[in-house]
C-alpha positions as CSV (number, residue, x, y, z in Angstrom):
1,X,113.9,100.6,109.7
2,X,110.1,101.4,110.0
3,X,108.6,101.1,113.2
4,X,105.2,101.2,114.0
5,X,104.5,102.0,117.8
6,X,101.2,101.8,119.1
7,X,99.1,104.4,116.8
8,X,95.7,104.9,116.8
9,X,93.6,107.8,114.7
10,X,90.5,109.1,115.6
11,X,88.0,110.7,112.9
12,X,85.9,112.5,116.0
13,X,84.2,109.4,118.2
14,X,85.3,106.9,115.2
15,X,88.3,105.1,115.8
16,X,90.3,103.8,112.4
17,X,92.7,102.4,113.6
18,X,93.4,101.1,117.1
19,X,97.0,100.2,118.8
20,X,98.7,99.2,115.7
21,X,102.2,98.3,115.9
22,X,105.0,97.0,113.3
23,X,108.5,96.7,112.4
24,X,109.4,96.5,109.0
25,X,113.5,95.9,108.5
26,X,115.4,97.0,105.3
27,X,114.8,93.7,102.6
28,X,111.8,92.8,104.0
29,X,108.4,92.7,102.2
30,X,105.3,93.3,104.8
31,X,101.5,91.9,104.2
32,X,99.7,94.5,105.8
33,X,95.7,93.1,104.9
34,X,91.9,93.7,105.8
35,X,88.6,93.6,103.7
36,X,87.7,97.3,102.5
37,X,87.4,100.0,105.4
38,X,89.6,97.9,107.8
39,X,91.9,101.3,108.2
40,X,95.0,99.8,105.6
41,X,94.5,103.3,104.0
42,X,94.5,105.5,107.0
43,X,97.8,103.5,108.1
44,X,99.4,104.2,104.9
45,X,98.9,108.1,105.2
46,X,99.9,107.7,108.9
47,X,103.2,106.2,107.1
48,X,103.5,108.6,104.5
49,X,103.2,111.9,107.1
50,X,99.8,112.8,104.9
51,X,98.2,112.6,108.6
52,X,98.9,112.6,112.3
53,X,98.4,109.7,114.5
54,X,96.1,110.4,117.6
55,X,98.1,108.7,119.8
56,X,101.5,106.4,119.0
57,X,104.3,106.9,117.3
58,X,105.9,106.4,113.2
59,X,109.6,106.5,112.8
60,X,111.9,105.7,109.9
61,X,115.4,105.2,110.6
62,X,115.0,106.5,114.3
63,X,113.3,110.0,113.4
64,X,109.2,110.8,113.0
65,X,108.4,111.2,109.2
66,X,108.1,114.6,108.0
67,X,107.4,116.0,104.3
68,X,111.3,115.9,103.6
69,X,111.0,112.2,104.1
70,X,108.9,112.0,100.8
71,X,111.8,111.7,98.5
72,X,112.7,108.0,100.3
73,X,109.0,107.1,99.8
74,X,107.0,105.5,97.0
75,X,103.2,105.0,97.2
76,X,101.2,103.1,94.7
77,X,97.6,103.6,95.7
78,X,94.6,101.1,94.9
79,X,93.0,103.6,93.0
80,X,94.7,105.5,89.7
81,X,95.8,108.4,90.5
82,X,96.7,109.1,87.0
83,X,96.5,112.8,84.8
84,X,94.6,111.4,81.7
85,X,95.5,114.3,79.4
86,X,98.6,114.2,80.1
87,X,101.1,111.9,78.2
88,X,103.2,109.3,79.7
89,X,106.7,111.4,79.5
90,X,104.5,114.4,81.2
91,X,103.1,112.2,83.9
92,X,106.4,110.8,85.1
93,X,108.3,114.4,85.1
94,X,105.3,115.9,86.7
95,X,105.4,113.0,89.6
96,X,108.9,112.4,89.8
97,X,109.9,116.3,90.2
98,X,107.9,116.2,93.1
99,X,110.4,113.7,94.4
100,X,113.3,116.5,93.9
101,X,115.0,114.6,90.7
102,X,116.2,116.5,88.1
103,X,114.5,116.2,84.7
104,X,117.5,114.5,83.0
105,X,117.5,111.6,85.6
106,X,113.8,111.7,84.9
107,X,114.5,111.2,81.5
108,X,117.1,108.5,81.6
109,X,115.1,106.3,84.2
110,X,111.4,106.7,82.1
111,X,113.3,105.3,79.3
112,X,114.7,102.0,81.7
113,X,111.2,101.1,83.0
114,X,109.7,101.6,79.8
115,X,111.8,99.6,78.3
116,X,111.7,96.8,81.0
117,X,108.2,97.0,80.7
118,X,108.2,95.8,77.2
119,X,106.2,99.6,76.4
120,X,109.2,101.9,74.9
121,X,107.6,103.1,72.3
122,X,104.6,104.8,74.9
123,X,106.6,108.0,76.1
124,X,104.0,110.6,73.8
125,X,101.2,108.4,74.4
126,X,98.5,110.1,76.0
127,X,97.2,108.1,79.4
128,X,93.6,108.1,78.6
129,X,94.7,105.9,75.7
130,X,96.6,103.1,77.4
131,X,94.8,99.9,78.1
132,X,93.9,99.5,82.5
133,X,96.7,96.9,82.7
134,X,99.7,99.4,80.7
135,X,97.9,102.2,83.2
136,X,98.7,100.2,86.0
137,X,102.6,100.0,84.7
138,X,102.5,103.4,84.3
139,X,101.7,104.2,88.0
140,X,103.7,101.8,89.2
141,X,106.9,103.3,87.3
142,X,105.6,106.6,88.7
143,X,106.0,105.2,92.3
144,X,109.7,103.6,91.7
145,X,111.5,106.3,89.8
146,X,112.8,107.6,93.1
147,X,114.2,104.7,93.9
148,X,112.6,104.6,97.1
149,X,113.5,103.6,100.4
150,X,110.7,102.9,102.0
151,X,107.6,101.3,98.3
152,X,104.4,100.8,99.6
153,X,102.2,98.5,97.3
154,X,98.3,98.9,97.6
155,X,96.9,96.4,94.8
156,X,100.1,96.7,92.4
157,X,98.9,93.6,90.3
158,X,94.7,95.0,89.6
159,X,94.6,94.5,86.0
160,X,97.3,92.6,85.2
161,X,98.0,89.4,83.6
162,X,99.8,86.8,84.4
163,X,102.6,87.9,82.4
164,X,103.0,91.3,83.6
165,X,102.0,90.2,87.1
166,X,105.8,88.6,86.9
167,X,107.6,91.4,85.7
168,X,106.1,93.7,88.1
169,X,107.2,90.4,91.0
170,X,110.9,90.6,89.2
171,X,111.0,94.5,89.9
172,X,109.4,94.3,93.6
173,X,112.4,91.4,94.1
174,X,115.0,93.7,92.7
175,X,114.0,96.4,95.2
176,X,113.6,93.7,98.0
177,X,117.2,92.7,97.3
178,X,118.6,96.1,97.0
179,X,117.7,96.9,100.8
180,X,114.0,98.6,100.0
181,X,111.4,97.9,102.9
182,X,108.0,97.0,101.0
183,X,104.3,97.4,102.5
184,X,102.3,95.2,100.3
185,X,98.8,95.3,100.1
186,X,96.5,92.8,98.4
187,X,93.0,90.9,98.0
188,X,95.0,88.4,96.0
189,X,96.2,86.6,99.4
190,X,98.2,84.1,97.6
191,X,100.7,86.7,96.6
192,X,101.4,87.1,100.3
193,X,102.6,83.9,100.7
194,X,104.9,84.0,98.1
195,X,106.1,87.6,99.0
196,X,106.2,87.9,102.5
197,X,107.5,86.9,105.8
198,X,105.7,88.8,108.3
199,X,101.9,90.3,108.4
200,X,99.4,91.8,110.2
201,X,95.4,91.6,109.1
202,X,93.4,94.5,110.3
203,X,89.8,94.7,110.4
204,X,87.4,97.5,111.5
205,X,90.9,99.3,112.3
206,X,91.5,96.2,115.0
207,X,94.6,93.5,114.5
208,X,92.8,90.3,114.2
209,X,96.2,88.3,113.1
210,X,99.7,88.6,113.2
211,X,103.1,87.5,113.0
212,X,104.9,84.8,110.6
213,X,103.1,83.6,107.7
214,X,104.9,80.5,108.6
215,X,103.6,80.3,112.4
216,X,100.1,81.5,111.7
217,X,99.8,78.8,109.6
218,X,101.8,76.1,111.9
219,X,99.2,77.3,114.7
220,X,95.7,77.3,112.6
221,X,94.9,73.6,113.1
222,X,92.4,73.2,110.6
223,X,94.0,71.2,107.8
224,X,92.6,69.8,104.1
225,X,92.9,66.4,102.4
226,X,93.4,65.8,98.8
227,X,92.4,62.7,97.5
228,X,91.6,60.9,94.1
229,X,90.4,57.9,94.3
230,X,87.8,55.3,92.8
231,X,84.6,54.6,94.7
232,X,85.0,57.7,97.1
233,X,81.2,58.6,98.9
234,X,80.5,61.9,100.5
235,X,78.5,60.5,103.1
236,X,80.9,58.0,104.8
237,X,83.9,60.9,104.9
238,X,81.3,63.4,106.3
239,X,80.5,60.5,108.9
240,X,84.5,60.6,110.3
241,X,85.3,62.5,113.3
242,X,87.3,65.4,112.9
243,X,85.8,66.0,109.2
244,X,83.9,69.1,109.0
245,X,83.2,69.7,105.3
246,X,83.6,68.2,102.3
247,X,84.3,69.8,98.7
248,X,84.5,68.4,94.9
249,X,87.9,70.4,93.2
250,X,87.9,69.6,89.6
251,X,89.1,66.1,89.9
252,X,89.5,65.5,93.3
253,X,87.7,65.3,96.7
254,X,89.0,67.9,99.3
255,X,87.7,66.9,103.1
256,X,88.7,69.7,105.5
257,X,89.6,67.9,109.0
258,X,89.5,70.3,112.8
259,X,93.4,69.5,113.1
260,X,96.2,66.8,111.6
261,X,95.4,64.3,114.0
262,X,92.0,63.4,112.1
263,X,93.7,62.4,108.9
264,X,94.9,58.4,109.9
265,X,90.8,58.0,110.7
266,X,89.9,59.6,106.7
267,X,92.6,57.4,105.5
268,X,91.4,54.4,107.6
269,X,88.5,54.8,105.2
270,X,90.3,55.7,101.8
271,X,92.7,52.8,101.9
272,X,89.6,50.2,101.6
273,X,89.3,51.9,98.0
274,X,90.6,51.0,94.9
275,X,93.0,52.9,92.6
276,X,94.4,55.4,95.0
277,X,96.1,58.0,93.0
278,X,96.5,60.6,95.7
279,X,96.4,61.4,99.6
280,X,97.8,64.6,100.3
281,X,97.2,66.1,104.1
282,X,98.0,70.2,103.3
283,X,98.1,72.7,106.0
284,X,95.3,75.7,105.1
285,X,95.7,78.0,102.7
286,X,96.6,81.5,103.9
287,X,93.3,83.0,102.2
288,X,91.5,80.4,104.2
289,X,92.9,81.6,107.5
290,X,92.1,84.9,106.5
291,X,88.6,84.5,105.8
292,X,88.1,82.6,109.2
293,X,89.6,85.1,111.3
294,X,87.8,87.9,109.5
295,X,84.7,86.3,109.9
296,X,85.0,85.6,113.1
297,X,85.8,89.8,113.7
298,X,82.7,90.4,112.0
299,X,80.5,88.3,114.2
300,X,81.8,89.9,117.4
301,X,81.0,93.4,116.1
């Protein structure tokens, strides 16, 4: 277990990252977000042992990290961190000897994620060569091949497609499943949704949300309507109380109501329409939450 106890870090009068606190249980995946320079990066080196809190406290399994703690650890940073001279086969040794495995494990575990990730043939392949998103599988298997306890994420699907965005999903599930705790980073909120349970968004080093993806979004009130229908005007839904914006989506309208209670007055209106093909009342979007509550940290800066 990862616990996370009240840390702060100071850089002189600048504060990072202020009273920060998480628990992060084996199987679990963890959304830890914030814009750029909201102190995700700091929090991750406080993790990884790479720098001392100010005040607070990181433990895994009951005891503070230290540097013999690296070999249960696996860090993919936003930015490569990859030796572009070097070839693939290179790369991986040089990282994964660091992690105290012996070159023949190396060896047999390159060829596995290689071969999983449909690029078996790349082992003598210098990485200056590879395309950004075969880069970005590269790092990636550099920050599995210990098999690591504890994998923290930091923009694992930048330069992917679609495609390869699943596969590298399917492997992040396999470790999920095997016991792993994940800290998974992202500007591509939807992926938390579908990844995890529990988050906390920072910004300017403070928590501005936290909790259960499921209860942040049970507690934002704000709700959207879909609808399609024939004869729909802007102006009379913009007149309803409780509506406060209205949006064109491809083909449908989308009127964003203050809470759930607003949407029998919306379709009050709708039902004198014809050809009603859809009235759908959604709770908001997690990237909409985010944005709110991030605004709203900005403003009181």
């Amino acid at each position: 277990m990862l616990i996370v106890s009240n840390v702060k870090k100071n850089y002189g009068d600048f504060t990072a990252v202020n009273n920060l606190s998480f628990t992060i249980k084996p199987g679990e995946v963890f959304g830890l977000l914030g814009t750029n320079g909201a102190g995700k990066t700091t929090t991750f080196k406080m993790i990884m042992g790479l720098l001392e809190p100010t005040e607070g406290s990181i433990t895994l399994d009951g005891k503070e990290i230290t540097y013999d703690d690296v070999d249960k650890i696996g860090y993919m940073i936003e930015e490569r961190s990859l030796l572009p001279r070097l070839t693939v086969k290179e790369l991986i040794i040089h990282y994964a000897s660091l992690k105290s495995i012996p070159e023949d494990i190396i060896i047999e575990r390159m060829k596995y994620w290689l071969e999983r990730f449909n690029i078996p043939d790349y082992e003598e392949k210098k990485i200056n060569t590879l395309s950004k998103g075969n880069q970005q599988k590269i790092q990636f298997i550099t920050s599995i091949i210990n098999n690591p306890q504890l994998l923290i994420l930091d923009e694992p699907f930048s330069g992917l497609d679609p495609l390869n965005t699943l596969k590298f999903v399917e492997v992040i599930r396999d470790f999920q499943k095997k016991g792993s705790m994940i800290i998974f980073s992202t500007h591509q909120i939807d992926h938390v949704e579908s990844f995890c349970e529990n988050l906390i968004v920072l910004e300017k080093g403070e928590v501005v949300l936290e909790g259960q993806i499921s209860e942040i979004k049970k507690d934002y009130k704000k709700h959207s309507i879909l609808i399609v229908a024939d004869g729909l005007k802007e102006e009379k839904l913009r007149a309803i109380e409780g509506v406060y914006d209205v949006l064109i989506d491809a083909n449908q309208w989308i009127v964003k109501i203050e809470d759930e209670s607003y949407a029998n007055e919306v379709f009050k209106y709708v039902k004198t329409l014809k050809n009603i093909m859809k009235f759908d009342v959604e709770q908001a979007k997690l990237s909409e939450i985010f944005i709110d509550k991030v605004g709203d940290a900005y403003e009181q800066v």
